[in-house]
C-alpha positions in Angstrom: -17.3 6.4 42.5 -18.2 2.9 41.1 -19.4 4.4 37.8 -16.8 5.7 37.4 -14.9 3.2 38.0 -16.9 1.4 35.4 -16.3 4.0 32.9 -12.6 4.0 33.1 -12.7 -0.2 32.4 -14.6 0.4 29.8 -12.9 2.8 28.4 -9.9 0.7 28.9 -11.6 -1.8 27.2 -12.3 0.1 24.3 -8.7 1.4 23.6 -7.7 -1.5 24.1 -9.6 -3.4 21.1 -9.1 -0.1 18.9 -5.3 -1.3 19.3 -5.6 -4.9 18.7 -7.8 -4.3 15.5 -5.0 -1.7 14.3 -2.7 -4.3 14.6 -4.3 -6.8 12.7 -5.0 -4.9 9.6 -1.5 -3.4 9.2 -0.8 -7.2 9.5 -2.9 -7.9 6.4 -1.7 -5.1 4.5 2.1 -6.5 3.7 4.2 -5.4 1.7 4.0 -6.9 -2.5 6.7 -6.6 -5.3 4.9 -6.4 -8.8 6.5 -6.1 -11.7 5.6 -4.2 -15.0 5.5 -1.2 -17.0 5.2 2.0 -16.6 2.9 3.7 -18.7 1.3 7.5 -18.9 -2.9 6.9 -18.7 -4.1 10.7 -19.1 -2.8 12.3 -15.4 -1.9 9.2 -13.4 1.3 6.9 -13.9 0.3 3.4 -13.8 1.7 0.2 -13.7 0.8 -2.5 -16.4 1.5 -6.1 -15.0 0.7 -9.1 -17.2 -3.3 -9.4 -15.0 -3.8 -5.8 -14.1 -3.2 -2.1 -14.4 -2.0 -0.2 -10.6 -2.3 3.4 -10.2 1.0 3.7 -8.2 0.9 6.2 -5.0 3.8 7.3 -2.8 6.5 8.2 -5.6 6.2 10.1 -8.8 7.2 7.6 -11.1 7.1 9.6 -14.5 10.3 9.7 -15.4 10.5 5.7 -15.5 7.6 6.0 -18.2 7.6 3.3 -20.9 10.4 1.5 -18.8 10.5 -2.1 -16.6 10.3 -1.8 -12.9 9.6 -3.8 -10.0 7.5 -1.7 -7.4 7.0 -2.9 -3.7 4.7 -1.3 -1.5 0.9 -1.6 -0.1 -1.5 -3.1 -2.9 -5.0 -2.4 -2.0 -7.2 -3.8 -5.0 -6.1 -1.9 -8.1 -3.9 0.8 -6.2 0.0 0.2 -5.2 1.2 2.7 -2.3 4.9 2.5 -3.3 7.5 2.3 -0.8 10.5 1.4 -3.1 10.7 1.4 -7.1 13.4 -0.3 -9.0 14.1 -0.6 -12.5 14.4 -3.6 -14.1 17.4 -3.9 -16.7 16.3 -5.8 -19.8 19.1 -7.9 -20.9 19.6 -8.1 -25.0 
């Protein structure tokens, strides 16, 4: 009975800091707003920011090709998981 009794806290235990770890990394991974172009690079759409080029997941973006557009999502190192795209009117 007292093992497992032991096993339960520790399995308590364990769930537990699975949680809290969860927790903080969705806390890291907040939301950006880059703008750029978007450009065609041979299957994938990118976006082309003044520093960096982001292959854009979440939303097929080809039919903003060769336009302005602020994209907001995830950015994790040189990938952007897009939650919302706008497009960015260039006044003349």
């Amino acid at each position: 009975m007292k093992k497992l009794l032991a096993l339960l806290l520790c399995l308590a235990f364990v769930c537990l800091s699975v949680s809290v770890f969860a927790e903080e990394k969705a806390a890291t991974q907040a939301e950006q707003t880059i703008t750029g172009k978007i450009e065609k690079k041979g299957e994938a759409v990118i976006l082309k920011a003044t520093d960096t080029e982001y292959t854009i997941t979440g939303q097929d973006l080809t039919a903003l090709v060769d336009k302005e557009v602020k994209v907001t999502g995830v950015v994790t190192e040189k990938t952007i998981a897009a939650t919302q795209v706008e497009e960015v009117v260039v006044k003349k």
